[in-house]
C-alpha positions as CSV (number, residue, x, y, z in Angstrom):
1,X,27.5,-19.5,9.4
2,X,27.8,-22.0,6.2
3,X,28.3,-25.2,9.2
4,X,24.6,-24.0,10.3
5,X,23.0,-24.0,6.6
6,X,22.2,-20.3,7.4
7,X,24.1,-17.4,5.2
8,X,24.2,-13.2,5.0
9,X,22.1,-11.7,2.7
10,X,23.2,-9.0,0.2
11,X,21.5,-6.7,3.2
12,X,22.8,-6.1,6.2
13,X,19.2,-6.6,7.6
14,X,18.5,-10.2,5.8
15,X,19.1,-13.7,7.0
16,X,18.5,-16.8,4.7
17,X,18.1,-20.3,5.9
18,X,16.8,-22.9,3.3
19,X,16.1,-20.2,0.8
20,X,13.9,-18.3,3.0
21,X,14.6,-15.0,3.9
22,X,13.9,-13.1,7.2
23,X,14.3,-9.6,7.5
24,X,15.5,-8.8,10.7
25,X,14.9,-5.4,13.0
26,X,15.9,-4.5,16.6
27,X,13.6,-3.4,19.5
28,X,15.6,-1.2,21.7
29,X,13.1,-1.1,24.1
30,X,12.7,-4.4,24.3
31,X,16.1,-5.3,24.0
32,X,15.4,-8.4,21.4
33,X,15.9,-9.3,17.5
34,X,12.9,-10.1,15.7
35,X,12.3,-11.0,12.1
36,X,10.1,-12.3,10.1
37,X,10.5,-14.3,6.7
38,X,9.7,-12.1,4.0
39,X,9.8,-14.1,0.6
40,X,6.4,-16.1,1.2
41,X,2.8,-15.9,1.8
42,X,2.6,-17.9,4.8
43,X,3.9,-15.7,7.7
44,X,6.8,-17.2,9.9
45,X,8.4,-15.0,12.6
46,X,11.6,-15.8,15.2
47,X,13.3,-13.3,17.7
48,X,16.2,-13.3,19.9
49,X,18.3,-11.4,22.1
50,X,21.8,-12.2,20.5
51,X,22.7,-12.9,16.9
52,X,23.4,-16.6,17.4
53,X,20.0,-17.2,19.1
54,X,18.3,-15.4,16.3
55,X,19.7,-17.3,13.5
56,X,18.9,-20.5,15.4
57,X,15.2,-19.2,15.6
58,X,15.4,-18.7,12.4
59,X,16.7,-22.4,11.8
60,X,13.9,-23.5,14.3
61,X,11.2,-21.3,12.5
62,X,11.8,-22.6,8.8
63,X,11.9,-26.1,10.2
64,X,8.9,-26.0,12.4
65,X,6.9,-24.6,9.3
66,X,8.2,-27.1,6.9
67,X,7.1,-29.9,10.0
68,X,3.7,-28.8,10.3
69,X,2.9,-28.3,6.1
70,X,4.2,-31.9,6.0
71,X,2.2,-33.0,9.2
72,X,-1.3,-31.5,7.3
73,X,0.6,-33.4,3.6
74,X,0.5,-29.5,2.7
75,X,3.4,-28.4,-0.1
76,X,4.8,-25.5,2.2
77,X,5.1,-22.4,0.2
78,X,8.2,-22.3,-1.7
79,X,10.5,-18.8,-1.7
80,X,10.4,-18.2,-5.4
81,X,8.4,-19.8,-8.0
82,X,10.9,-18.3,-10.9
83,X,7.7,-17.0,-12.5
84,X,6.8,-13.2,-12.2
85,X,4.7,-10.6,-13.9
86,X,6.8,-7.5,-15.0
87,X,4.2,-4.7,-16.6
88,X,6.3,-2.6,-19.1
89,X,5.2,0.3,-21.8
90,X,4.5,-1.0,-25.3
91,X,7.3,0.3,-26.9
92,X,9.4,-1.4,-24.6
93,X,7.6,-4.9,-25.2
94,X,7.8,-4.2,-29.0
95,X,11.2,-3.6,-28.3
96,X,11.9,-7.3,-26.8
97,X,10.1,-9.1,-28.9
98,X,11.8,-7.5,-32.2
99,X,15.1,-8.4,-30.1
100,X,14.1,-11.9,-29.1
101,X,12.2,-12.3,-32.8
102,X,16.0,-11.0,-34.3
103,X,17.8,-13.4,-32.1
104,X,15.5,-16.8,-32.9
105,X,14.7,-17.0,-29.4
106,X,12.0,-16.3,-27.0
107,X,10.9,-12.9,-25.1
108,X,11.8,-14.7,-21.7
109,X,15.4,-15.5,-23.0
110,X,15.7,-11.8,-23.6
111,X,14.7,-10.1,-20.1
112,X,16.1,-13.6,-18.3
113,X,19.3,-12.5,-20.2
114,X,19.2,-8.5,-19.4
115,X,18.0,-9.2,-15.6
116,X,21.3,-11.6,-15.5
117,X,23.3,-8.7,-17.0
118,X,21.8,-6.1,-15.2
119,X,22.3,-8.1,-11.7
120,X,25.5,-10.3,-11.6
C-alpha cells in the first residue's frame, strides 16, 4: 500500500514501514496477527485481526516509537547503520585485498561490489 508509506517485503512474512521491518506471524488460536519489528535493538510490536489493521499498527507502532525517542531528545535506533562485521578465512581476505590492491581501490569497494552482484 505505496498511499500508506507501508510496502511488501521480499518475504511473504515481512512488512516495512519507514525502513523498519516487522515480521509478521498468525495466532490461530487467538485468531490475530502479530509482529514485531525485527531490524533494531529497541523492541516494537503491533497486532491485528485483519491485514489492513495490522499494517496500520504497524504505521502506529513505528510512529509512537519515533514520538517517544523524540519526546526523551533520544536518536531512535535507526534500521541499518550500513556498517557490518563479516568474519571470513584468511585466504579469502588475502584474496580481496590482492583484488582491491589490483584494482586501486579499497577492500570495502570489493565485497560492497560482489554483495551488489551477488544480490540485485
Amino acid at each position: 500500500m505505496a498511499g500508506k508509506g507501508i510496502s511488501g517485503g521480499s518475504s511473504k512474512n515481512l512488512m516495512e514501514y519507514k525502513g523498519y521491518f516487522g515480521n509478521v506471524e498468525f495466532d490461530n488460536d487467538a485468531g490475530v496477527f502479530h509482529g514485531e519489528v525485527i531490524n533494531m535493538h529497541d523492541v516494537v510490536t503491533f497486532r491485528g485481526t485483519s491485514v489492513e489493521e495490522l499494517r496500520q499498527e504497524l504505521i502506529d507502532s513505528v510512529e509512537d516509537y519515533l514520538e517517544f525517542c523524540a519526546q526523551r531528545g533520544e536518536e531512535p535506533d535507526k534500521p541499518f547503520s550500513g556498517k557490518f562485521v563479516v568474519r571470513v578465512e584468511p585466504e579469502l581476505h588475502r584474496k580481496v585485498y590482492l583484488r582491491a590492491k589490483r584494482l586501486g581501490t579499497s577492500i570495502n569497494q570489493v565485497v560492497r561490489e560482489a554483495l551488489r552482484r551477488e544480490l540485485t
